[in-house]
N, C-alpha and C positions, 0 to 999 in steps of 0.2 A: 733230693727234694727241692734244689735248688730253681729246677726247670716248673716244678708244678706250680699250676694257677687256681685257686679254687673257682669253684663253681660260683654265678649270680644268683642272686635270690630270681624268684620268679618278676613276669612283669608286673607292677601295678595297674589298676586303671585305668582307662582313659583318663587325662587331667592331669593324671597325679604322676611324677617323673620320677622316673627306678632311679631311687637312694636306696644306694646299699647299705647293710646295718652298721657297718662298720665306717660307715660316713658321715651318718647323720647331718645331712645337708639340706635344708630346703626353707629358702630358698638356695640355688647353691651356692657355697663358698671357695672355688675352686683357686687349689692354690698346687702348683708345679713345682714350687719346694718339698713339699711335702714325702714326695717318695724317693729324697734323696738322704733322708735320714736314718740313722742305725735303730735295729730294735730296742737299744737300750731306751730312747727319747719317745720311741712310740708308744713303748709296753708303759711308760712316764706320764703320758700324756694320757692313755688308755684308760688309767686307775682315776682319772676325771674325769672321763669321757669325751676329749675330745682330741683329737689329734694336735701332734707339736708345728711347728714353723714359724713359730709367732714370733721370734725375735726379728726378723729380718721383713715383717707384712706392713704396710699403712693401717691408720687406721681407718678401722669397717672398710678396708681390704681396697681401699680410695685410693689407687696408683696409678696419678698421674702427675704425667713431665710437665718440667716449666714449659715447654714446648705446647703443652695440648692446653694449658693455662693461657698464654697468648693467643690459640686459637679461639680458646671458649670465649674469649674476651671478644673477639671480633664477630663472634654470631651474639654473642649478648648485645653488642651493638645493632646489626644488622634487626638482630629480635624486634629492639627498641624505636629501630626506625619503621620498622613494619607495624607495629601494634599502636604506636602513638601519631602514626601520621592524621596531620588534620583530626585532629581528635576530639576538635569544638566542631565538628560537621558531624551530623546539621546543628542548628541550633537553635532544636525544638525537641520535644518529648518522640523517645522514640521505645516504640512498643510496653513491654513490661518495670520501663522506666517509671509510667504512670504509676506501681502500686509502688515500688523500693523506690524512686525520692518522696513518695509521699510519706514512706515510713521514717524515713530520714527526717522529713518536718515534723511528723509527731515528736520522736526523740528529743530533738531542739526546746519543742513545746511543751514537752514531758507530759502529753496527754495518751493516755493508755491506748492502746492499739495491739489488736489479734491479729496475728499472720501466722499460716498452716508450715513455714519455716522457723528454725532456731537463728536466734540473732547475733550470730559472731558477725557474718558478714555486712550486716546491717548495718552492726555498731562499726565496724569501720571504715564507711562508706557515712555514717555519719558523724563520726570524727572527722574525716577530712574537711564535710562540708561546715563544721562547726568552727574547725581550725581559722579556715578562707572566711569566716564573718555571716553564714547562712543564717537568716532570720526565723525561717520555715515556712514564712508568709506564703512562697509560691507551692500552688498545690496541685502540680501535676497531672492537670485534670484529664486531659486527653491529647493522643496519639499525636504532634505537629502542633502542639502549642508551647510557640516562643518561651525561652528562659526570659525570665525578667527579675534581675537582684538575683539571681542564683548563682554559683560557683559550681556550675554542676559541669565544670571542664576538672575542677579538683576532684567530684565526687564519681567522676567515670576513667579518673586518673589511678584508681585504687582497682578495680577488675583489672585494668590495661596493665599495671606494672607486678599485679600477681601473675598475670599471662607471661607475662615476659620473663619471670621468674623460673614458672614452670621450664623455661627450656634449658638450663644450665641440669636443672635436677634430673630430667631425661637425660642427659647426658653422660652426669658424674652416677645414676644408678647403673647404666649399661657398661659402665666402666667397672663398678664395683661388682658386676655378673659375670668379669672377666671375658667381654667382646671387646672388639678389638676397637683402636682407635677412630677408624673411619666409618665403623658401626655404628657407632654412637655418634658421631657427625651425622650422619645420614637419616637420623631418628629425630636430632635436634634441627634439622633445617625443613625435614618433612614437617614439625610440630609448627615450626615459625611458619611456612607457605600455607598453612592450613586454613582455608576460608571461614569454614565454620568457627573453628576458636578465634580467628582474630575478629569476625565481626561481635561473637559472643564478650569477648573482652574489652570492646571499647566503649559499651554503654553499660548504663549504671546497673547491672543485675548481679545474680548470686550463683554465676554456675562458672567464672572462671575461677573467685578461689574454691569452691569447691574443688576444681579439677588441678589447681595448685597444692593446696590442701591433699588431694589422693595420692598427686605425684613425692610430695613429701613423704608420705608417712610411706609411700614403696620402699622409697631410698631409705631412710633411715631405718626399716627393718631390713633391708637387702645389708647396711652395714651393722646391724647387729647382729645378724646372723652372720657374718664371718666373723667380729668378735666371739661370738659362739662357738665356732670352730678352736678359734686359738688361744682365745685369753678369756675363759670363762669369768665372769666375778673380776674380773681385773675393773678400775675407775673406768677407762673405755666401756666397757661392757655395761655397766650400769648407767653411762652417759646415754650411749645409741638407744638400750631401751626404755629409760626415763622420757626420753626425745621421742621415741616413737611413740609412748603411751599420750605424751600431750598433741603428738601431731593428729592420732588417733579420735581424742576428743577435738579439736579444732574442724577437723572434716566433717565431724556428726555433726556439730555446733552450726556448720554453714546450713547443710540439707541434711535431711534424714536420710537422701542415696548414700550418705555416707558409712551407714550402716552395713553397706554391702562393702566397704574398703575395711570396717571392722570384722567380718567374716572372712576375708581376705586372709587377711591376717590371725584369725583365728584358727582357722584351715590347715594355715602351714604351722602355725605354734601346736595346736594337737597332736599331728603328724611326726614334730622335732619328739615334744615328750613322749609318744607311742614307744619311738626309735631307740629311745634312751633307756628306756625302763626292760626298754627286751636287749638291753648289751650287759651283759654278765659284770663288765669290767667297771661300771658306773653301780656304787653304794647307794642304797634306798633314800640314807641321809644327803646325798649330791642331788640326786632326784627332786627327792622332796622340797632343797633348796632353788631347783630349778624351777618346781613347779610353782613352790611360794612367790617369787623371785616374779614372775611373768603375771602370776594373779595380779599382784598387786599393780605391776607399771604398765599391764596392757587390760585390764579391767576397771580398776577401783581410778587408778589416774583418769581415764580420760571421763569416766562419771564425775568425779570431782571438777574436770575441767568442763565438762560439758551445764554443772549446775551454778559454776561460777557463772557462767555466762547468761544463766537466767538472773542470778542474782545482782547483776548489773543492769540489766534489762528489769527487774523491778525497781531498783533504786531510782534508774532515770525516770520510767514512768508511773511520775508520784500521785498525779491528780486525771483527776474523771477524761474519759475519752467515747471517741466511738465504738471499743471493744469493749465499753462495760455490761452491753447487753448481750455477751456472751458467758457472762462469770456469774457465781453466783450473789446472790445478798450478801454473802461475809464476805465474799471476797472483795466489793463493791466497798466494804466498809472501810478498805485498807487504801483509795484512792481519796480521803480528802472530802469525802461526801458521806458522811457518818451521818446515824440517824438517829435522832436524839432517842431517850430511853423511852420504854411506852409499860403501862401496867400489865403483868402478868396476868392476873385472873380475867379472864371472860363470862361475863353473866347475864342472865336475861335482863335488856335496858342499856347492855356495852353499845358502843358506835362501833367499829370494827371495820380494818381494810383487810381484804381476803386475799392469799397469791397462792397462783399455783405453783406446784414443787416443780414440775417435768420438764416445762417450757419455757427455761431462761426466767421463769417466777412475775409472769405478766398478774396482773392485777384481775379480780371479778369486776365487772365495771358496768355501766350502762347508762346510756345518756336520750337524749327527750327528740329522739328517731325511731321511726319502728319499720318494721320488716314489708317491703316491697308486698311480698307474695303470704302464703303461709298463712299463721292466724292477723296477717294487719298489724300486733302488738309491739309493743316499745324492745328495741334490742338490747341486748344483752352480749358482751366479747369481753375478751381478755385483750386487757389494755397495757401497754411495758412503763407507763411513766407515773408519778404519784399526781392524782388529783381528784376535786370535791367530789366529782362521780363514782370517785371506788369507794364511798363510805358505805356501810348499810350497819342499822341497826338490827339485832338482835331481838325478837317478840318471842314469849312465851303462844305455842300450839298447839297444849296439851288437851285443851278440855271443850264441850260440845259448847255452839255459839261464841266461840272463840271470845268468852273472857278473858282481856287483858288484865298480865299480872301487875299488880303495883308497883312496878319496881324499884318506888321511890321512898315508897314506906314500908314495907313487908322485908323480911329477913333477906339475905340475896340468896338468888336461886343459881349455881354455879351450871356450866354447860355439860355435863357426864356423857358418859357412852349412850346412847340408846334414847338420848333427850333429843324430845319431835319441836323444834321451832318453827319462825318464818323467820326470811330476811328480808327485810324493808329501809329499798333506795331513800336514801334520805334526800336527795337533790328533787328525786318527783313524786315522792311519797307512792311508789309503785312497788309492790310484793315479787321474789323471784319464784320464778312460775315457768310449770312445764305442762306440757299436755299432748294428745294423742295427735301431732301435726308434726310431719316432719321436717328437716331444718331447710333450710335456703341452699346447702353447700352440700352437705352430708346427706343427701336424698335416699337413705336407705333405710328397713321395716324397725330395725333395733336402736335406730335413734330418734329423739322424739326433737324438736324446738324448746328451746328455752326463750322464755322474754320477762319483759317487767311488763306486773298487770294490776289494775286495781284503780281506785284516786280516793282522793283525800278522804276520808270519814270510812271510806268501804274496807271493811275488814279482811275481804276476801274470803278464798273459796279452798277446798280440801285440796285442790292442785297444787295451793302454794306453802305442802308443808313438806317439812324436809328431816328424815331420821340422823342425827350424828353418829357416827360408827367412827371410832378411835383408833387407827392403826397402830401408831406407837408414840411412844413420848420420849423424853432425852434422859437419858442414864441417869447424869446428874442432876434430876426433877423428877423426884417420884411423884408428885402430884402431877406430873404432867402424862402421866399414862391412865392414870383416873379421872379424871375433867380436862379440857380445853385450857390449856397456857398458848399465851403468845407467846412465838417463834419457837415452840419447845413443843410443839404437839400437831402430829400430821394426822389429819383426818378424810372422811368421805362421807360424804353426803346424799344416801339414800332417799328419793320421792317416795311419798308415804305412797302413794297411789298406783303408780306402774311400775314400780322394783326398779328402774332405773336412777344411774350413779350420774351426778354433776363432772362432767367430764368436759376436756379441752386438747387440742391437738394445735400440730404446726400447719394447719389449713386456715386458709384467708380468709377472711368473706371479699366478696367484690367494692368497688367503691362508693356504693350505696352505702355500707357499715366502713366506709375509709379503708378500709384495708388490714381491719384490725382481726385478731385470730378468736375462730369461732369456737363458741361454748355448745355445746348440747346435753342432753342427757343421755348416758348409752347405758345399754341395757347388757351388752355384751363388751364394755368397756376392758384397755388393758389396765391392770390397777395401778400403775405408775402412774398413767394420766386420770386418774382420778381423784389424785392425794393434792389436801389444800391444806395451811397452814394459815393462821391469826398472824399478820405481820403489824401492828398497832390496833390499841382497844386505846378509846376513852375510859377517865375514871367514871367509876360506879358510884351514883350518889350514895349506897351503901358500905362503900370501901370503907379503911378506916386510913388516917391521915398519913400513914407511911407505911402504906400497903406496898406488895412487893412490887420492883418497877425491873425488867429485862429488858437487853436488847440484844443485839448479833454478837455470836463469837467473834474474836478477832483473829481469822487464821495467822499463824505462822508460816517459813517460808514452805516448808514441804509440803505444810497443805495446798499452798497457792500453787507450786510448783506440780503437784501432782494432775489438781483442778486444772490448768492451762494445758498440758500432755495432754489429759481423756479430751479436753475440745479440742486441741492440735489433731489428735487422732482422729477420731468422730466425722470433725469439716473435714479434713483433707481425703477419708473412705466415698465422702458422700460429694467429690469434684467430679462427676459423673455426665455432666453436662457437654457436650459435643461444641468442639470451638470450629471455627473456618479452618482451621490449619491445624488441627490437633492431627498425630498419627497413631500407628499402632508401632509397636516393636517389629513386626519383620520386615517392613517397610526400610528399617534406618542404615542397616548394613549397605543397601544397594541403592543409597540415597535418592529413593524414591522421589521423597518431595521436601521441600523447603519451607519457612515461614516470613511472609512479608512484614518484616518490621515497621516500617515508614515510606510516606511515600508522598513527596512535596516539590514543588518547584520544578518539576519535570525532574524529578530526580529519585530515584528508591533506594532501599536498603534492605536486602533481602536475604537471610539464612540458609545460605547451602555452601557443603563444602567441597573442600577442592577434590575434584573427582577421582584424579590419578593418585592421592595419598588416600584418599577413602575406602575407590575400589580396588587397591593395591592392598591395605589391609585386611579386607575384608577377605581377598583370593588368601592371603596369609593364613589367616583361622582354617579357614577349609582345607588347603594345603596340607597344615598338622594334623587336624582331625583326621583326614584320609592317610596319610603317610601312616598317623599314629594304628590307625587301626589295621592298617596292613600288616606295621609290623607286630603286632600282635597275633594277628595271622601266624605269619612265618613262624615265632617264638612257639605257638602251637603245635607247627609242622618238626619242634626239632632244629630248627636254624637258633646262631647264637650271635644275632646282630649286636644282643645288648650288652656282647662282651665286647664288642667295640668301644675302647674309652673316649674316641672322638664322637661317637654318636651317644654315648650316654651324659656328655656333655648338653651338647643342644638339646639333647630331648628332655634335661634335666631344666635350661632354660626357657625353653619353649613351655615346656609343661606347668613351669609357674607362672609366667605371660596366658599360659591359656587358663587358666583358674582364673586370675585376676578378671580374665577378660567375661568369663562365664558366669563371674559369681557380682558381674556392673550388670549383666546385660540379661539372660534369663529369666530372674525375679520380675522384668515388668511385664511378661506374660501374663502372670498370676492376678496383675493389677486390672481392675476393669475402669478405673478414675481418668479422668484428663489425662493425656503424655502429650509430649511436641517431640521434634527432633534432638533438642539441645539435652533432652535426657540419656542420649545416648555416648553424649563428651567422655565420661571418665572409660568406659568404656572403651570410646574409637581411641581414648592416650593406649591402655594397654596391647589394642591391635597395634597401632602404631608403631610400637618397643615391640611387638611379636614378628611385625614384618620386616625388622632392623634384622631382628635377630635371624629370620629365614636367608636375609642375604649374606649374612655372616657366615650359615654355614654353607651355603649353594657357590661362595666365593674363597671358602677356605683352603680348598687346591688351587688357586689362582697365586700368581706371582702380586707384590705389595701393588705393585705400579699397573697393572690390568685390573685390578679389584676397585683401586681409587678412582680407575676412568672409570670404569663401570658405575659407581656410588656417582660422579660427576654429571654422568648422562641421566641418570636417575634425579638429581635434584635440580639440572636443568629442566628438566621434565617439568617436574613441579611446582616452577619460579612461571612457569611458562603457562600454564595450564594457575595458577593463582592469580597473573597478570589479568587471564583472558576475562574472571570472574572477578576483580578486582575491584569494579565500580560499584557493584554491587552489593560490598562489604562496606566501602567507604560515604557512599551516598556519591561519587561520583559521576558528572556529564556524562552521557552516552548517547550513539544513535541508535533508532529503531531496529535497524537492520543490524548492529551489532548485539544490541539484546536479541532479536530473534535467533541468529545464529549461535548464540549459546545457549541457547535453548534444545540442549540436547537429548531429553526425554519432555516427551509431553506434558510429563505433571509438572514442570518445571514451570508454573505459571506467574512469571515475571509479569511486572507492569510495562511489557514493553509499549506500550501505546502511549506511556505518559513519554517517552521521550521524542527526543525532536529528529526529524527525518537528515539531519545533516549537522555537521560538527559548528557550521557559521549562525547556523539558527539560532544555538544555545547562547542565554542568557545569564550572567552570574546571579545566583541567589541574594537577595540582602537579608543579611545577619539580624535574626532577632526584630523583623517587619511584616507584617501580613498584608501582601497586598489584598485590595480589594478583589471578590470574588466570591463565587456560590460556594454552597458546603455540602457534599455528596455525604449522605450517610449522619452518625452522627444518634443514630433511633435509640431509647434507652432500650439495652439489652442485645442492640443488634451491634452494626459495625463501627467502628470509629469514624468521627467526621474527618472528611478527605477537602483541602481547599483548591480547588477550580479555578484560575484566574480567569476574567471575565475581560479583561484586554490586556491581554502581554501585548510588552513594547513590540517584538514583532513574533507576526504571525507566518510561516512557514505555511507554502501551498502544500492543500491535502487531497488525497486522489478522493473520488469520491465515495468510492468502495472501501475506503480505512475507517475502519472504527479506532475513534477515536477516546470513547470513554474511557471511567478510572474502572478495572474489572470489578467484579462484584464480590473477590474477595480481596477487602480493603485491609490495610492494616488494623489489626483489632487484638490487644493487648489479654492475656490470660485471660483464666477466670480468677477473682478474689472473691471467695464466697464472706469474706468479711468488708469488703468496700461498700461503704455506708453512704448513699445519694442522698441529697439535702431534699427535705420533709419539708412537707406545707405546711402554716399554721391551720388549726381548727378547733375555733374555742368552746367551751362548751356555758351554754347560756339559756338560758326559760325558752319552752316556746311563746312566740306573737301567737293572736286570739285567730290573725290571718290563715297564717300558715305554721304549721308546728317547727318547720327546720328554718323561717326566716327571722331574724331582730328585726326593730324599728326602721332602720336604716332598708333592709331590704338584703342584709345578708345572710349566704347561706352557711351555719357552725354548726362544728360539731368538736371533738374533746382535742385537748390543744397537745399538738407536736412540735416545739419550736425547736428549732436547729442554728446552728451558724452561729452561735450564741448572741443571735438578736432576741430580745422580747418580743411579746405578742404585745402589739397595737392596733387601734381600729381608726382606720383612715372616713377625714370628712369627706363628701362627697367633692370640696372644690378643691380637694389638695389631692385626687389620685391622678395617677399617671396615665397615660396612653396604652404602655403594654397592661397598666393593672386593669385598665377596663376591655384591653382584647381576651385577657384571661378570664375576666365575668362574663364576660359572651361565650365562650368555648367553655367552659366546663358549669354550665345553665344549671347542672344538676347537680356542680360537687360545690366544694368550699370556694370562696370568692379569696383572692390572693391578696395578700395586704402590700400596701405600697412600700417601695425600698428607700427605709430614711438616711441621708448621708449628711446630716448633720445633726450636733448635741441640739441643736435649738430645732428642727426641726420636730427632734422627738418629744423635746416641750413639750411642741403643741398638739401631740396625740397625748387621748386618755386612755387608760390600760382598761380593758375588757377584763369579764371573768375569766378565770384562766388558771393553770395548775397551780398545785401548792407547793411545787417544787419547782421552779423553771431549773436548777440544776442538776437536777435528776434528770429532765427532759435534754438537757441541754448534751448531758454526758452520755445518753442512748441514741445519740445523734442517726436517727436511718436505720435501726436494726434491719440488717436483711432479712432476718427468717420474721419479721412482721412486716415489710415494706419494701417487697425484692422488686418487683415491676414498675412501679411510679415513675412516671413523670414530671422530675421537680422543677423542671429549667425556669 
């Protein structure tokens, strides 16, 4: 019995690499001690389920020589020079710099701010800049605009030295996988030549920890899985997977791609316990502790780490921002801008501001302009900020000739289910009023216009009454499911006349109504957007003197925490919008095309990576796939390859390299939102380790010293081929003709025309100076402004056939569906007897959005500016811009106009996008 071998289990799947049951290995742990031990240590080892050799292994199976320690030290170096060189170039904003150091200034500022990412990365990225003395002042505004007071050579020193990180942890995991020495060299000098991660890790964004972050949490389950092997439950063992739960959450914590390194790993934990539970020789109770054991430190850890990191991310942002108009009212209340308390009951004769539930909770609103087209009549929108225009009073509707109730003497008449009122604008004494006209936006049969209609003394007409219908009320208010309570009672608002609901959506009106989101009446409305809620009543001259007074709940963290996920969610579904350089996923394997970061001074910085390690990995994946599935073939026909212990090796690491790599890269099929190239990093790291590992095994009948030259010529290769694209990454001189010629696929659309025809032409940039010159681009919403020098010292003859423009796809930084453009003022004020939309003065208001946290001022005619009176000539028909005060005594001498009753409400909604995405604020 001596000579028999048992049989293999069958093959598994694609993907998944034949671990035999009696191994339980994956990812693998292979250890060559192992089958020199006596059955007594096995059958020993067996009744725990996991094989012996563990006295004589490193830990998490990390066996390397002081020798390869010296080495790693000198590509750490080498890393270090590569990644940080010139690392203040340029020294302007470069691409999606614009949103993450502006996030960085909120932090500083502690002013709240929504971004579709988790903020581990963020928050260290603004440590650093806090560390260096950042103010927050500079605000990142666009693509090539100079640092000034920023330390943002420290805040892009934080991507650069996680990159450079990354390359020892490639190293020491393909060591821990048991390839050989010069494998894992060849992995780590591919990752360091690699264009794309080093130009991604020298400016301020969030995708080199990330893919530091991925590479961690590989390694550190590559070494807990061979603690697994050999010292189950031992201190090690609990160390590598305590470590890997928190590396776990840290990657989620950067991006949500991270989620696919947590399946990663879930994948192969599944697969370990499957293995376990079908080996006779392992007790349901070891199991069981296995399974506990893993919940907790690759589950419940990294959710603990991942809400730490929100919880740090509220702490810092304590007071109002430009994301508060993506939260709700209570959540709003937790920023520093509470709202004082307001009476519960609602009655006929209450004052009352009305919000809607659905739509970030804009206000019912209407100010002293009326509708272009349609019936002529005064508008009517949902407005986001508090002011005297969203007041309206409450009238009793009940009865023929619309006798008013007294409601100053007579009993109080509370608001109940099924009670027919009107509401009457108090600013114009105008009734809200619908009728058979359909709206200015919404031009369809089932929605009617809404306006304010009426004047002074006119009681109005059957148009302007309105059924209450109660949806529901708050648990803890049972009166509030029976009448009308503020904040505790969501209701709808039926027209007596045409069955249509008072409804509102995220559609705009044009800038005749500012741009504020339009109300109508729908008839086939969804009932979400129909629900409105009492957000403040005045008291009731019948109240009694300590009637009930509510205001907003105060969430706690998991409420907040939850609230922020569903809009994390939600915005990030709805990035749908088409960028100049956005890709698709099957494009990235075969680096189709690249993304123009910057592009200034005859100099660009452009995102594409190094060819020969790209499309080297890329033949890699396909390689396996094809090999894998042949030999699945064969194993069909009757051949017994996978009783080969040298190929069930590699196909055991390769197979978890190709997981890794499928379960980064497949899911963004499924996505139909914004992608770029740089979605593809964690990804190309695991091609990267898969095509180390193809040469490991295609060279493992090679003698030491043929294998090394071979790995040698392969990473000249690479230094050679990183060189050639080099300037590119760095913001680096170049001439035309050199950019052309590496221009090696068409779509590779470099700026080669901004450089200069010869190496004597070029000029050195000055640091942190613009010279004078035009600005290409720059349009809100289109591309970023690109600066033209208008007379470089010298000029360089040009054929007359060379186009010389900047292309038309200019650097142009993501999308942020939460970046907030500063807002015009627009006060709201009586009409003149002239003109309904002019004051005295001749100005055109309407209801006030102030931003920047200036006040609303109204400039004398002898004290405006030049640009402020080019902007009264060009926008004839919208709001006239007030002048820019830059001194305390200047603002003296302005008087404050009418104007909200909150400027800090206004101030903290600073641009909502989804009510102000288009504007032109400059």
């Amino acid at each position: 019995m001596s000579g028999f071998r048992a049989r293999r289990p069958t093959t598994p799947p694609l993907g998944l690499s034949n671990v035999a049951p009696s191994s339980h290995r994956y990812p693998p742990s292979l250890s060559r001690k192992d089958d020199l031990l006596d059955a007594d240590a096995r059958r020993q080892a067996a009744s725990k389920g996991y094989g012996p050799g563990h006295k004589n292994m490193a830990s998490g199976g990390v066996d390397v020589t002081s020798a390869e320690w010296k080495l790693l030290v000198v590509v750490l170096i080498v890393a270090t020079l590569v990644r940080l060189f010139r690392i203040s170039q340029p020294g302007s904003v470069v691409f999606d710099e614009v949103h993450f150091g502006k996030f960085a200034g909120r932090y500083i500022k502690t002013r709240y701010f929504v971004d579709v990412h988790p903020p581990l990365a963020k928050l260290l990225i603004t440590a650093a800049a806090f560390l260096c003395g950042f103010d927050g002042d500079f605000d990142f505004k666009d693509i090539g605009k100079d640092f000034v007071n920023t330390p943002y050579v420290a805040m892009r020193l934080v991507p650069a030295v996680l990159g450079v990180a990354t390359i020892p942890v490639a190293y020491l995991t393909l060591r821990a996988l048991d390839c050989k020495a010069s494998t894992a060299l060849l992995a780590s000098l591919f990752l360091t030549f690699e264009n794309g991660l080093i130009t991604q890790s020298r400016h301020i964004l969030l995708d080199s920890p990330l893919v530091f972050f991925t590479a961690l949490t590989i390694f550190l389950f590559v070494g807990f899985s061979n603690e697994d092997r050999h010292r189950p439950f031992s201190e090690w063992w609990w160390a590598w997977l305590v470590l890997t739960g928190l590396s776990l959450g840290a990657v989620v914590s950067c991006k949500w791609v991270g989620l696919f390194t947590i399946t990663t790993v879930g994948v192969c934990t599944i697969l370990r316990l499957w293995l376990l539970l079908g080996d006779t020789h392992v007790s349901i109770r070891t199991w069981t502790r296995h399974f506990f054991a893993r919940t907790l430190c690759l589950i419940l850890v990294p959710i603990l780490f991942y809400m730490t990191m929100f919880e740090i991310h509220f702490m810092i942002l304590g007071s109002s921002g430009d994301g508060d108009a993506f939260m709700s009212s209570e959540f709003r209340q937790t920023l520093g801008r509470g709202m004082p308390n307001t009476y519960a009951d609602v009655a006929i004769g209450s004052e009352v501001t009305i919000r809607h539930v659905n739509t970030q909770g804009g206000y019912l609103h209407s100010h002293p302009h009326n509708y272009p087209g349609g019936s002529g009549q005064q508008q009517v929108t949902l407005y986001p900020h508090r002011d005297e225009n969203n007041i309206w009073l409450v009238l009793n509707a009940t009865k023929d000739d619309y006798p008013q109730y007294d409601y100053v003497h007579q009993p109080i008449e509370y608001i109940k289910d099924g009670s027919r009122i009107k509401l009457r604008h108090i600013v114009t004494d105008k009734a809200l009023h619908t009728h058979d006209v359909r709206p200015p936006v919404s031009d369809v049969d089932f929605q009617n216009e809404v306006s304010a209609y009426g004047m002074t003394g006119f009681s109005g007409d059957l148009n302007d009454d309105w059924i209450v219908e109660i949806e529901k009320g708050d648990s803890s208010d049972r009166e509030s499911s029976k009448r009308v309570r503020s904040l505790r009672t969501y209701f709808k608002l039926r027209h007596l006349m045409t069955g249509c609901y008072l409804f509102s959506h995220t559609v705009k009106l044009p800038e005749w109504a500012y741009d504020q989101q339009e109300v109508t009446c729908n008839k086939q409305a969804v009932k979400a957007n129909t629900l409105w809620y009492v957000e403040t009543a005045s008291k009731h001259p019948q109240l009694p003197p300590k009637a009930a007074m509510v205001n907003y709940k105060i969430p706690g963290f998991l409420a907040k925490f939850w609230e922020l996920q569903h809009v994390m969610w939600t915005t990030n579904s709805k990035l749908t919008d088409r960028h100049v350089y956005d890709s698709r996923p099957w494009s990235w394997p075969i680096l189709r095309r690249g993304i123009n970061f910057w592009v200034k001074d005859h100099r660009q910085i452009y995102l594409i990576g190094n060819p020969f390690v790209w499309w080297l990995s890329t033949a890699s994946v396909i390689a396996y796939v094809v090999v894998r599935g042949f030999l699945i073939l064969r194993a069909k026909r009757g051949y017994k390859d996978f009783e080969n212990t040298k190929l069930v090796k590699y196909d055991t690491l390769c197979g978890f390299l190709f997981t890794g790599y499928a379960l980064h890269y497949l899911p963004f099929f499924l996505m139909s939102r914004q992608l770029f190239l740089h979605h593809y990093f964690p990804a190309l790291y695991f091609a990267i380790l898969l095509s180390s590992v193809v040469f490991d095994f295609v060279t493992s009948t090679l003698r030491p010293r043929i294998r090394l030259q071979v790995a040698c010529v392969l990473i000249i290769i690479a230094v050679l081929t990183y060189d050639k694209f080099s300037p590119l990454a760095y913001g680096n001189a170049w001439t035309r003709t050199k950019c052309k010629n590496a221009q090696w696929l068409k779509n590779w659309d470099f700026a080669c025309n901004e450089y200069y025809d010869a190496v004597t032409s070029i000029q050195a940039p000055t640091a942190n100076k613009t010279l004078p010159g035009a600005t290409i681009g720059g349009e809100p919403g289109g591309r970023a402004a690109v600066v033209v020098d208008d007379a470089p010292e010298f000029v360089p003859p040009v054929d007359a056939e060379t186009n010389t423009m900047v292309p038309l796809g200019a650097p142009e930084p993501g999308h942020d569906i939460f970046a907030q453009p500063e807002v015009k003022e627009a006060k709201s004020v009586p009409q003149s007897a002239s003109d309904p939309n002019l004051t005295e003065d001749g100005e055109r208001v309407v209801s006030v959005v102030s931003m920047g946290g200036a006040k609303a001022h109204q400039a004398s005619d002898d004290t405006a500016t030049p640009p402020e009176q080019e902007r009264e000539h060009e926008s004839e028909t919208l709001v006239a811009e007030q002048a820019t005060i830059a001194t305390e005594g200047e603002r003296d001498a302005y008087h404050k106009t009418e104007g909200p009753l909150d400027q800090a409400e206004a101030l903290a909604n600073e641009a909502a996008q989804e009510l102000y995405p288009d504007d032109d604020f400059a």
